[in-house]
C-alpha positions in Angstrom: 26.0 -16.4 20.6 26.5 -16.8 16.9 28.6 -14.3 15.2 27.3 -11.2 13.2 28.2 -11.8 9.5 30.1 -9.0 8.2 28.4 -6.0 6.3 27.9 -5.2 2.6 28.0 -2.4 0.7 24.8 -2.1 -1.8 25.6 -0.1 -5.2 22.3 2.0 -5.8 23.0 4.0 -9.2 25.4 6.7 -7.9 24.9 5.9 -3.8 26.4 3.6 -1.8 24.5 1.8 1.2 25.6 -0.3 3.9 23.8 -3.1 5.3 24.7 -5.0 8.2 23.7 -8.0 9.5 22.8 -9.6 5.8 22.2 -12.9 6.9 19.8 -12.2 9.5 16.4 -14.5 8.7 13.4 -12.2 8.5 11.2 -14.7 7.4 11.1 -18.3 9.0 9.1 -19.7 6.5 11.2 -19.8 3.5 14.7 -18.6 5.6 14.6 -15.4 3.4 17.2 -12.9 5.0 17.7 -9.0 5.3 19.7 -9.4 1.8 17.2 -11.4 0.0 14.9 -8.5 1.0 17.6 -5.7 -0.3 17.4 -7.8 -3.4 14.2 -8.2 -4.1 13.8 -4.3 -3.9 16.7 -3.9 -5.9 14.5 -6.4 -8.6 11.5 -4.6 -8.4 13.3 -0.6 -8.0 11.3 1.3 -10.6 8.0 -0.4 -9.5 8.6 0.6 -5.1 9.7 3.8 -6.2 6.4 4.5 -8.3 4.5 3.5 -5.9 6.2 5.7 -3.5 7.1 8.6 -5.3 6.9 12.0 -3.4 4.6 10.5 -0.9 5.1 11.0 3.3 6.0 7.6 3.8 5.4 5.4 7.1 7.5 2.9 7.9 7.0 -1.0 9.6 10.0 -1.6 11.0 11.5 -5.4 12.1 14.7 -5.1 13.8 14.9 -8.6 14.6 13.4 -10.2 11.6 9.9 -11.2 12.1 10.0 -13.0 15.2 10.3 -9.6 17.2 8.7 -6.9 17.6 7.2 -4.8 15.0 7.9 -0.6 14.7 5.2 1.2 13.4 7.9 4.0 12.2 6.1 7.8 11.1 9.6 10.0 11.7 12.6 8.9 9.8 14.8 6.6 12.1 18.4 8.8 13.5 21.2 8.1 11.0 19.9 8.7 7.7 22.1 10.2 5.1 22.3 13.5 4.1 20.7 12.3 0.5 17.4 10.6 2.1 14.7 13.3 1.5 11.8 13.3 3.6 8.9 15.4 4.0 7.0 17.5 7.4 3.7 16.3 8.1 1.5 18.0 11.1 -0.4 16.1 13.4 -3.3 18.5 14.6 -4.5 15.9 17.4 -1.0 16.2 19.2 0.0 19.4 17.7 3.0 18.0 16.2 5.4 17.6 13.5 7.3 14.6 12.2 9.4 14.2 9.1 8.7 11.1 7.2 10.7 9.6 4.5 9.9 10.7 0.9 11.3 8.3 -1.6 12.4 10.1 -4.4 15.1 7.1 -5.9 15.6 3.7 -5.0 18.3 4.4 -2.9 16.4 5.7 -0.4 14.3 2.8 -0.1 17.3 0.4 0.6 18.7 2.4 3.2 15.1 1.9 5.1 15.6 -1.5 4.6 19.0 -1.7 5.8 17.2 0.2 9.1 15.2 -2.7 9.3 12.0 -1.9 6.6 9.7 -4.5 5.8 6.8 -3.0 4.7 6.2 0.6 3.0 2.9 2.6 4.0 2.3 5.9 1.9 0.1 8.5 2.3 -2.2 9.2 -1.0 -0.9 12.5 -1.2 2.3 14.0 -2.6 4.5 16.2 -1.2 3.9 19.3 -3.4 0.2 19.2 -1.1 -0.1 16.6 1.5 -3.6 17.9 2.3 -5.0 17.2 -1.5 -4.7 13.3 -1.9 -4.5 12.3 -5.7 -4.9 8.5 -5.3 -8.4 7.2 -4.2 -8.0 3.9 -2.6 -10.7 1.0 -2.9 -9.4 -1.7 0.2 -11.6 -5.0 -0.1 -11.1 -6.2 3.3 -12.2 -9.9 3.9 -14.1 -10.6 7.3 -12.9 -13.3 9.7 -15.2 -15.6 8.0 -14.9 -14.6 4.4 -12.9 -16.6 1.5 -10.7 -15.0 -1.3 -13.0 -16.5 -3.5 -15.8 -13.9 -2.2 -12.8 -10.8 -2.5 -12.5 -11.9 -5.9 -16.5 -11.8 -7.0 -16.8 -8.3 -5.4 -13.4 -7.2 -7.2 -15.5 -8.0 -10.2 -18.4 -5.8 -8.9 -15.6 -2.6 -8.2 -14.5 -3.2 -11.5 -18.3 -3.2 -13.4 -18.6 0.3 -11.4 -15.6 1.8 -12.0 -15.9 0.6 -15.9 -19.4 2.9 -16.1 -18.3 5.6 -14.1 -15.1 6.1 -17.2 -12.4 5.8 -14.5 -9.5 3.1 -14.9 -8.8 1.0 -11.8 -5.5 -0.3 -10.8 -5.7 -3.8 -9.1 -3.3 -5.1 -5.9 -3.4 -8.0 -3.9 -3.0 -6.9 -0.5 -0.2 -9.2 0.3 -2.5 -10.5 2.5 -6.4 -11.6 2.6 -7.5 -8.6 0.5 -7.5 -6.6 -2.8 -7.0 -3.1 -3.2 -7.6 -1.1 -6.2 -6.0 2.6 -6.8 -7.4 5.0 -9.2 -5.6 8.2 -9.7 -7.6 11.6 -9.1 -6.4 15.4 -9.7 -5.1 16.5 -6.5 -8.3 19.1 -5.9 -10.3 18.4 -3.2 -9.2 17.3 0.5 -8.7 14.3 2.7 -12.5 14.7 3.9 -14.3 15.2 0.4 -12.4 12.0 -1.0 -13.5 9.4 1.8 -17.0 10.8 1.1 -16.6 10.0 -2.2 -15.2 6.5 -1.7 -18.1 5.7 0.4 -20.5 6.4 -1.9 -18.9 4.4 -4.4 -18.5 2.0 -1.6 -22.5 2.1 -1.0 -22.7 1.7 -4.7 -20.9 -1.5 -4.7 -22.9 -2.6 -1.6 -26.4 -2.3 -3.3 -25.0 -4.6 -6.3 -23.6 -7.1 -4.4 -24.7 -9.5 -1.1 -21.1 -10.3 -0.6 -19.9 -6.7 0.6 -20.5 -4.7 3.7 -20.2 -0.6 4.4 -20.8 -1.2 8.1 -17.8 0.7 9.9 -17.5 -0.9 13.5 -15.9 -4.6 13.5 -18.6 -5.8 15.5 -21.8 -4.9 13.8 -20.4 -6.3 10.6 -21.3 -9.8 8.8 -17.9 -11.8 9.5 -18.6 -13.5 5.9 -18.7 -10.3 3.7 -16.2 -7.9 2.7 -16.1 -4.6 3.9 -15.3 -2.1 1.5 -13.1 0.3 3.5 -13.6 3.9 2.4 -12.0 4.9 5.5 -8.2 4.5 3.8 -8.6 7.5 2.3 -9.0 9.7 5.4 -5.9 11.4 6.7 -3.0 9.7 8.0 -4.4 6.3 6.9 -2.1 4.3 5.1 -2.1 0.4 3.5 1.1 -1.1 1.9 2.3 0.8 -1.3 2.8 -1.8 -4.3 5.5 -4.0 -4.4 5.5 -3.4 -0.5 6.6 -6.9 1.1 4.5 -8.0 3.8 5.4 -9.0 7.6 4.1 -12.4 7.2 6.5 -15.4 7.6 5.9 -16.8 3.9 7.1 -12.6 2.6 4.2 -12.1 0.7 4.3 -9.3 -1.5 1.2 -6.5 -2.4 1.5 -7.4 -6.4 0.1 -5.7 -8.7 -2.4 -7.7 -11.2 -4.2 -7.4 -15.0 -7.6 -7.2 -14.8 -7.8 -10.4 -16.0 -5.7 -12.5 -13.5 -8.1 -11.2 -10.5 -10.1 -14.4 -10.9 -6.9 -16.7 -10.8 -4.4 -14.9 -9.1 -3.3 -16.8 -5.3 -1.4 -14.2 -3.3 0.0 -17.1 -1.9 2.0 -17.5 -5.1 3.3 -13.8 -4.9 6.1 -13.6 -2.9 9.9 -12.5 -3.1 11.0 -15.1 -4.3 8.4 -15.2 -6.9 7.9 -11.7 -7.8 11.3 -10.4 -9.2 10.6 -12.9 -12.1 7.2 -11.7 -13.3 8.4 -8.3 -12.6 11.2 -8.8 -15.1 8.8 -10.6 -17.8 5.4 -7.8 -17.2 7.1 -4.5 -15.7 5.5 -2.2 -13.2 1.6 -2.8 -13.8 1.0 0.9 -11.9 3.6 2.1 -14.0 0.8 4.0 -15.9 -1.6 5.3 -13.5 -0.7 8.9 -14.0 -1.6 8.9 -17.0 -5.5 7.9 -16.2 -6.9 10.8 -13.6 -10.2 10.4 -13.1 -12.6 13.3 -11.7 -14.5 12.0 -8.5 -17.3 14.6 -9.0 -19.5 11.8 -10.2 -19.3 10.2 -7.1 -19.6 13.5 -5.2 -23.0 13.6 -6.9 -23.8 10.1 -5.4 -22.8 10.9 -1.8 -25.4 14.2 -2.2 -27.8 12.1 -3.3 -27.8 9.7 -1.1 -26.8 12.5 1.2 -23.9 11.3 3.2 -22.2 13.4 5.7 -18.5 15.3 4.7 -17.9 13.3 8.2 -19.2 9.5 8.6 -17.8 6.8 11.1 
């Protein structure tokens, strides 16, 4: 059995973290260790904790690099410092609590990484009310038979819509096969009221283009269109935050893009290795979504007109 390399400390403004096992491979692919991934956070800090800020955070977990088994992580792992915050959450179905991280400096996100963090899944809700989201989510979710070519038409259709409706759109590669585009709301209306909302737009979308589907259950959709999946906006429903890496072996990161590079942009091309560097020349593209809130009553007019249940799928 090979030997462990040693730890290293990590200097994270005024913390210190620990990380063992640094030269562990997490990603086959490209050989891309459990340091390359510390660093790459460290590269992209302000952007991960802007996407994370304040938000009940659920972690995917990797302890032996990708070619284990994957932790779908809600409560914060045993062994966190005393200066990780996190934030109660209650689960009505069980009738339980758990404490989930809430990243409130960069520190905290390396130490989830040190506990074996890949991926970062927030909630679109803050801590100050985790029952009033503030971020409305638009997921274009390729089907089994649908090219990025086809995600990147109908990411042309969210954008006509969301150009007439006055709100401003914040595009994402899913790290994946998908897009996903945030728009930031007041924090005024609950989990229920917002998924109506994004399905109307959703259905709105749907009636301009051939290429996207509404249809909820896998099986009774077209496997060539997208689905537009209003459903990440109901509780507990979470997709990687941006900047998130991704557990794929090529570590593919969710990347945030200009309007104008949805046409051209390969997610193949965005990964750790590449992302630091277009980080350090362009910034954190989200870095100014707060300061665009759009009011979803227009589409709460839509779903009563096309009278949509609170409750659908």
């Amino acid at each position: 059995m090979p030997a462990q390399s040693p730890a290293v400390e990590i200097e994270v403004d005024d913390k210190v973290v620990r990380v063992s096992n640094p030269d562990r491979v997490y990603f086959p692919e490209s050989g891309a260790t459990k340091l390359d991934l510390v660093e790459y956070y460290l590269a992209v800090g302000p952007g991960i904790v802007n996407a994370l800020w304040e938000r009940p955070c659920m972690l995917h977990r990797f302890p032996k690099g990708l070619a284990g088994p994957k932790v779908h992580q809600k409560r914060l792992p045993k062994g966190a410092p005393a200066w990780v915050e996190t934030v109660e959450l209650h689960f009505p179905r069980f009738d339980r609590t758990a404490d989930e991280l809430c990243v409130t400096e960069l520190a905290s996100v390396i130490w989830a990484v040190q506990m074996s963090t890949v991926e970062f899944h927030p909630w679109n809700s803050r801590r100050a009310d985790t029952e009033k989201p503030d971020e409305w989510r638009i997921d274009l979710d390729p089907g089994p038979e649908c090219d990025y070519a086809t995600v990147q038409r109908v990411a042309g259709v969210v954008h006509e819509v969301l150009d007439e409706l006055g709100a401003t759109g914040f595009p994402k590669t899913s790290g994946s096969k998908g897009l996903h585009v945030y728009v930031r709301i007041p924090p005024e209306h609950g989990f229920a009221q917002v998924r109506r909302a994004a399905l109307a737009f959703a259905r709105e979308v749907e009636r301009r283009s051939p290429d996207v589907t509404t249809t909820w259950w896998t099986k009774d959709r077209d496997p060539a269109a997208v689905f537009v999946d209003y459903n990440q906006n109901a509780r507990d429903h979470t997709i990687a935050a941006a900047y998130s890496v991704r557990g794929l072996p090529d570590a593919r990161v969710s990347t945030p893009l200009r309007w104008d590079e949805v046409g051209d942009a390969d997610p193949r091309d965005l990964t750790i290795a590449t992302v630091p560097q277009r980080f350090a020349e362009l910034g954190d593209l989200h870095e100014a979504i707060d300061e665009h809130p759009f009011d979803i009553a227009p589409l709460l007019e839509w779903a009563d007109r096309d009278d949509l249940p609170v409750e659908e799928g």
